[in-house]
N, C-alpha and C positions, 0 to 999 in steps of 0.2 A: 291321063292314066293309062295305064298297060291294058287293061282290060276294054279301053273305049274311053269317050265321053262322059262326066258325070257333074248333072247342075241341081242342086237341090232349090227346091223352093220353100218357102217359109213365113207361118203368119207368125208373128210374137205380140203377146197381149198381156200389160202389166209384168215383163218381165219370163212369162214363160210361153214354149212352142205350143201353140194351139191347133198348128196344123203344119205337117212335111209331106214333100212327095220331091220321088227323084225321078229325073229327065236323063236324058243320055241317048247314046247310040251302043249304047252296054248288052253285056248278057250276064243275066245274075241268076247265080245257082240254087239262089233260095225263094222265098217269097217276098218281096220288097215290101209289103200292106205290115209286114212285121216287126221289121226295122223301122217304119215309117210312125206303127203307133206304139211303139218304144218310145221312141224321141218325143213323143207329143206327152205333155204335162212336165219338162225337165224344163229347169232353170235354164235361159240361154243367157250361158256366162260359159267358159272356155272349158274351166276343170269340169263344170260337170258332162256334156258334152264327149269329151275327153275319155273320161271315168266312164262313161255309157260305152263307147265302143271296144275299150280295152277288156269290157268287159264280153261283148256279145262274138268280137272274130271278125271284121267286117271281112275277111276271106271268103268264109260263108254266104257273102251276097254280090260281093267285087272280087274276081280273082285276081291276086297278086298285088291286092289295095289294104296297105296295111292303118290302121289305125290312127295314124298321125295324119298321115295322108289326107283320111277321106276327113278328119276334124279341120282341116285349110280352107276344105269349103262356106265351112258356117262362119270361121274367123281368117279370111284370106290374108 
């Protein structure tokens, strides 16, 4: 990524995130614990996922990491 390194990690229990946190050599302009418990209780299936960061900017937490982008992580 432009901005750095970015590895998420992730528990999935019966089909949805019960727990994310992101790794990296990044700098993020926002607060990560926000984005992180966004994602926790979402379906891990693509569109929803997807649908989550179109919705939130992930610019706001990645500069220059647009939305498709950072969703390659969870479905490489």
């Amino acid at each position: 990524f432009s901005c750095g390194e970015i590895e998420v990690g992730l528990v999935i229990k019966a089909g949805k995130i019960k727990e994310c946190k992101f790794y990296g050599d990044f700098f993020s302009n926002e607060d990560l614990t926000i984005l992180e418990k966004g994602l926790v209780g979402l379906k891990y299936q693509e569109g929803e996922i997807e649908a989550f960061f179109q919705k939130i900017n992930p610019e706001k937490y990645f500069e220059r990491v647009e939305w498709k982008e950072l969703s390659r992580l969870f479905f490489p």
